[in-house]
N, C-alpha and C positions, 0 to 999 in steps of 0.2 A: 400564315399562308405566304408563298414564296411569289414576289412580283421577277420576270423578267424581262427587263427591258431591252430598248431597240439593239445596243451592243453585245448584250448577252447573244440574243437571237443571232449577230451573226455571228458571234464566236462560236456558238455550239452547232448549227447545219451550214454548213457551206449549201453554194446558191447547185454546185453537182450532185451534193446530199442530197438536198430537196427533189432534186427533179429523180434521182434514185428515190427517195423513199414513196414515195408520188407513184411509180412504174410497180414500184414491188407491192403495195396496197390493194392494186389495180390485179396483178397477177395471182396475188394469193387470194381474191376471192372478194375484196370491198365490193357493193353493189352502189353507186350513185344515186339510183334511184328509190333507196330506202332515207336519202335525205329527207326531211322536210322542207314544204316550201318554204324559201324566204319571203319575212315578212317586212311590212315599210308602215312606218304610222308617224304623221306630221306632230312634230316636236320646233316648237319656238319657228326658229326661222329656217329649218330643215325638215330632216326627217332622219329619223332611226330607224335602221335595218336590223332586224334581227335573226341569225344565222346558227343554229343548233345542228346537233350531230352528238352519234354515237359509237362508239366500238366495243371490242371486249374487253380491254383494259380500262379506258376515258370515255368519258361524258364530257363536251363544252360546247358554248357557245360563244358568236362574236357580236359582239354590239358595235355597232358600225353610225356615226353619226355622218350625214349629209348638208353640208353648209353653204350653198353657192355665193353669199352674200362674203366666206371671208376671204378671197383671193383679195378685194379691196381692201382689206385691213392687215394684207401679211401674212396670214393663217392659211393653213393646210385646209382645202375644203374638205376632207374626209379624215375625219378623226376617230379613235375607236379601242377598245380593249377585248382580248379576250378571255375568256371563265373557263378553266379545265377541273374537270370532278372527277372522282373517282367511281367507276362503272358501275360497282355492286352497292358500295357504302352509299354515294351520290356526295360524299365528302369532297367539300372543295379544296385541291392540289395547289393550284398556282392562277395570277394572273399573266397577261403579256401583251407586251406591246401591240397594239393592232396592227397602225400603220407599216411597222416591221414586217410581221408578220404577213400579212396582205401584201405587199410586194413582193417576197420572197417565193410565196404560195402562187400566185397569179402567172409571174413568169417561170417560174419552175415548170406548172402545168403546162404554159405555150410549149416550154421547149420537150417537156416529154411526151406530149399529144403528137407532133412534128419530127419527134425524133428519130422515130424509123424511113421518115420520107426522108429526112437530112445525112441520114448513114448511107441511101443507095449510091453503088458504086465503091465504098468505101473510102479508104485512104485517100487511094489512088484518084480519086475524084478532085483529088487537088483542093487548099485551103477555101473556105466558104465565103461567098461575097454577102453582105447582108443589108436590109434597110432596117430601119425603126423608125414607124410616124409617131410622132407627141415625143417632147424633148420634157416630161413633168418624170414625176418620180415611175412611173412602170415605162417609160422610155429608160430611164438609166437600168432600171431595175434586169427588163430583160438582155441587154446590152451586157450586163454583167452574169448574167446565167449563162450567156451566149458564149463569151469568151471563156469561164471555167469549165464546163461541159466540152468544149470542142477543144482547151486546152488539153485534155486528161489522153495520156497515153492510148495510140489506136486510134484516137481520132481524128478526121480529114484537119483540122485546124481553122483558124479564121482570118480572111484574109485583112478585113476590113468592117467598120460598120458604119455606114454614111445616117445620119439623124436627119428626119423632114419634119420642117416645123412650119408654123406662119410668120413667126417675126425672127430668121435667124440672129437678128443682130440682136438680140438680147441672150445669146448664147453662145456659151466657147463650148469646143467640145470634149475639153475638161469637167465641163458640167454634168456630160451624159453620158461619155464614157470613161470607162475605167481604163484605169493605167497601163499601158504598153497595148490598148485596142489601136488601132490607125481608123482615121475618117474625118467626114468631114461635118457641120451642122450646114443644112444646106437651105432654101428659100421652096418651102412645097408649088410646085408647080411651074418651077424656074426650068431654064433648059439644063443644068445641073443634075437638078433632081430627077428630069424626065430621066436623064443618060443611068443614074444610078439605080431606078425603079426598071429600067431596060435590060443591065447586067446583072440585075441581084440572084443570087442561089434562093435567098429567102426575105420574106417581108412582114415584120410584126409590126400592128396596128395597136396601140394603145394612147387613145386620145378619147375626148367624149362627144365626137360629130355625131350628127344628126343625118348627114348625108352623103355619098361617099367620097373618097380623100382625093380618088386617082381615074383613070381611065384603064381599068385592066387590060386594053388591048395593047398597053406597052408592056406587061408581062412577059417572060417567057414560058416558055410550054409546058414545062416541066418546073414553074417555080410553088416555092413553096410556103405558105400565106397565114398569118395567125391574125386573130381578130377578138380583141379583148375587151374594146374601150367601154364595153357598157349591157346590164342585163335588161335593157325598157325594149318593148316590142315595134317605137315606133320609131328606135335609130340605130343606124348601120355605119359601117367605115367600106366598106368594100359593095362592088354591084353584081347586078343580077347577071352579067356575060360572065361572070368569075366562077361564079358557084354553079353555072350552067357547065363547063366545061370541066370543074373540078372533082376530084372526090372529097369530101365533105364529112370532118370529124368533126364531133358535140361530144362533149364530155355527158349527157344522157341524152335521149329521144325526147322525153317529156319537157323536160327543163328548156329544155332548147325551143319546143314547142310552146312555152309559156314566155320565153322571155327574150329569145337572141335576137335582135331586130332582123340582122342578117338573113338568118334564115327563113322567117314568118313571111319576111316581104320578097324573097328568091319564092317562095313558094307561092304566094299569094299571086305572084307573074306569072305562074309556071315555068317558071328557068329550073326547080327545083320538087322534088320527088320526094316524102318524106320516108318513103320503102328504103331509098337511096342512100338516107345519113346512115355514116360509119360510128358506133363510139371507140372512142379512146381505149375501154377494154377490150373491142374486138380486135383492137390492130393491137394493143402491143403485150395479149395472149396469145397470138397467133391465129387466133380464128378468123380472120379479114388478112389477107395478105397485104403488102404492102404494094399502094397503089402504084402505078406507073404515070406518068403525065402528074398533073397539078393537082395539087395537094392542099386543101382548106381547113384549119382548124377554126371554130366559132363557139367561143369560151364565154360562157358569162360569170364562173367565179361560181365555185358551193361548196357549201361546208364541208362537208369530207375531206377538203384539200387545208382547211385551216386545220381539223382537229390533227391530221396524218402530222402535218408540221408542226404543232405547237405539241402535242404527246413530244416527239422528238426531242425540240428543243427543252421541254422540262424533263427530259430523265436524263439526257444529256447533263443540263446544266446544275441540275438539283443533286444530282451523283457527284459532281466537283466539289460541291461546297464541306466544308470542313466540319456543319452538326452533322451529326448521325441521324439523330431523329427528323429531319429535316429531309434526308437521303433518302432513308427509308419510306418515305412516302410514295415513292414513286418505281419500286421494286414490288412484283405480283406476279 
């Protein structure tokens, strides 16, 4: 059985792959809501998530381990691998990196849940200003979807992406963003930050608050908002004026209803209408037009979106390799 690891994964989907192959899953017919739930059961001094899915071709799942005790010891709190099988046989294909994978998967989803709000006006709309709150790995991660997707021929470009943290001084922004991005790391809640949260085209949230990050009434009218940092119903990054004012995509109805904190607690206020939520397939099928004014993604992460990427990245990288029999496993 073929392991691929973190460097595999990003030689075989670039972070515009993803968010393409993420859009076209979406378009030809994936249903989200045939996921199962994710599951959480206390292991040692975490918990383990377990994250299953299906298609016609694969079967996997991801095992997802929860560690908050090892940021003191230097350790990645979220560590994890995932299991791809094969649909009919249940023969297992490959493993892969988790952590890879989950980053890639995560921001790819913001930027393709968002990316029809991020096209209006087009070109001509001039390079795109951006924020990212949380400077950890899904602040770099979407920082760098940001810049290949807006790179790629046709697109408006980017002009910049300013990072808000709490302790900017423990960050260069060498650390979070990728090469040839401009910006700055900046102090959340400095006057800095307010000016850059005031100009932004768009604002991804990827941290693990509990309450929210900003005052959305320094937004603009038409900005456009992703919100990643976490699937527990009783924590949010963004408030209840935001999602009053906005339209409001979840990548399902259900899911979003069991676990976005965002949403559960906009609604629980009444800021928020659950008739109201958009999914991610109805805007970028065409069925939902693409809204006008401010634009909300509230993402908590589901399988579908690992298996769509990690199938990829094994027939991708399983087809390079020089056995045959090895190749062939992943041809159906």
């Amino acid at each position: 059985m073929l392991h691929h690891d973190a460097d595999q994964v990003r030689a075989a989907v670039s972070p515009a792959d993803a968010v393409t192959l993420l859009g076209d899953a979406l378009r030809a017919g994936l249903d989200p809501a045939a996921d199962p739930p994710r599951t959480s059961s206390p292991l040692g001094s975490g918990e383990l998530l377990t994250m299953p899915a299906s298609s016609g071709r694969c079967a996997g799942v991801k095992l997802a381990v929860v560690a908050p005790g090892n940021a003191a010891r230097g350790l990645a709190r979220i560590q994890g691998l995932y299991v791809l099988f094969d649909a009919d046989t249940l023969a297992p294909l490959a493993t892969v990196d988790g952590p890879a994978l989950t980053g890639l998967r995560t921001a790819a989803t913001s930027v393709a849940a968002v990316l029809p709000a991020l096209r209006r006006g087009g070109a001509a709309a001039g390079p795109l200003s951006a924020v990212v709150v949380g400077g950890g790995v899904q602040g770099r991660a979407h920082a760098e979807v940001l810049a290949d997707v807006l790179g790629q021929p046709g697109e408006r470009g980017l002009a910049r992406v300013d990072v808000l943290v709490r302790r900017p001084e423990a960050l260069a922004p060498s650390d979070v963003l990728p090469p040839g991005v401009l910006g700055s790391v900046l102090g959340l809640g400095t006057a800095p930050a307010v000016s850059a949260l005031a100009r932004a085209d768009a604002v991804f949230c990827a941290t693990s608050a509990a309450a929210p990050l900003f005052d959305s009434a320094l937004l603009r009218d038409d900005v456009v908002v992703a919100a990643v940092g976490s699937h527990e119903r009783d924590r949010r990054e963004l408030d209840d004026a935001l999602l009053r004012r906005a339209t409001v995509v979840v990548e399902d109805r259900t899911t979003a209803l069991r676990e976005a904190g965002d949403v559960v607690m906009a609604i629980e206020a009444g800021a928020l209408v659950e008739d109201d939520l958009v999914t991610m397939s109805d805007l970028l099928t065409g069925r939902c037009p693409v809204p006008e004014g401010a634009v909300v993604f509230k993402g908590t992460g589901m399988a579908w979106q690992d298996l769509v990427v990690a199938e990829a990245v094994h027939r991708r990288a399983a087809t390079s390799l020089p056995v045959p029999g090895e190749a062939r496993l992943v041809a159906r």
